[in-house]
N, C-alpha and C positions, 0 to 999 in steps of 0.2 A: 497816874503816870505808869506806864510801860515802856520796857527795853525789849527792842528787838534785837535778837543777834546774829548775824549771815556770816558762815563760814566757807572762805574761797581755797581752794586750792588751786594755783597759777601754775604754769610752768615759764621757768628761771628768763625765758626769752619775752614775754606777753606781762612781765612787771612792769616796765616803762608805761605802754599802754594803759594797762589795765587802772593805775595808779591815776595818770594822766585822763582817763574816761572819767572816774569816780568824781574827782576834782570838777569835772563841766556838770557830773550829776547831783553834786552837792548843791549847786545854784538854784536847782528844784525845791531841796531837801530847806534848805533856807530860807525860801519863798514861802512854804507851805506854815501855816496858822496851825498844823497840828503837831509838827518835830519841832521839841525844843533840842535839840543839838543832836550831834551826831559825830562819831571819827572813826578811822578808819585805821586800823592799828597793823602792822608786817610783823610778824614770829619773827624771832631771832634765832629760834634754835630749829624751827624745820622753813628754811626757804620755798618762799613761794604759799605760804601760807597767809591768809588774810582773814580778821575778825572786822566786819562793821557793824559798829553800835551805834543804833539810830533811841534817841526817846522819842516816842510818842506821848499826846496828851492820852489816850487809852488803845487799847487793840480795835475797839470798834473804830476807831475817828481813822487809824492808817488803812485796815479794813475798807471801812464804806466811804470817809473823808476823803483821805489823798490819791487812794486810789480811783475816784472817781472827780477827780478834779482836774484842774487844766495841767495841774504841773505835775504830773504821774506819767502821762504820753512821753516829756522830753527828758525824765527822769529813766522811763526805760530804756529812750530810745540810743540813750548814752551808754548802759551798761548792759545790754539785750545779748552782745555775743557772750557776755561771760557765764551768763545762769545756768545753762549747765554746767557750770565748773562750784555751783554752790553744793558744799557738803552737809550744811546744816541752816534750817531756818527759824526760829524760833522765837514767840516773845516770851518774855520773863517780868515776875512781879517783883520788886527792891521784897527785901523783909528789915527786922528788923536788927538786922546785923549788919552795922557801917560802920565805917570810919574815916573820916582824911575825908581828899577832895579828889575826885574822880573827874573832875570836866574837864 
């Protein structure tokens, strides 16, 4: 398992939307055999800021899997004006530092 992280920065007018778009792109994300879950989280202390945390089954399956499958076309096609407003893209590997429930 892999966590991917996408960090948005919106501006304060394009939250409704942007929020509302992610929501029709989740239905992909749901669809797809290789995300086991996903959410979408808003800063509270710097508005217009967005973290989405997608798991993958690994980096290759969201890689060469979901991107190359049927539900990646209407995954983008949902949230295509924002990407350039991504600040950071990254997958990350859990270690062995947990606690609690995260989902």
């Amino acid at each position: 398992m892999i966590v991917e992280y996408i960090r948005y920065k919106m501006p304060a007018a394009d939250a409704t939307a942007f929020e509302a778009d992610y929501a029709r792109a989740a239905a992909s994300l749901a669809a797809s055999r290789f995300c086991l879950g996903y959410a979408l989280d808003r800063c509270v202390e710097s508005a217009g800021t967005y973290v989405l945390r997608i798991r993958w089954t690994s980096a290759e399956d969201h890689l060469q899997g979901f991107r190359r499958s049927e539900h990646f076309g209407p995954f983008l096609a949902a949230i295509r004006a924002y990407v350039p407003r991504i600040e950071e893209m990254r997958h990350y590997e859990p270690t062995a530092v947990a606690g609690g429930r995260l989902d």
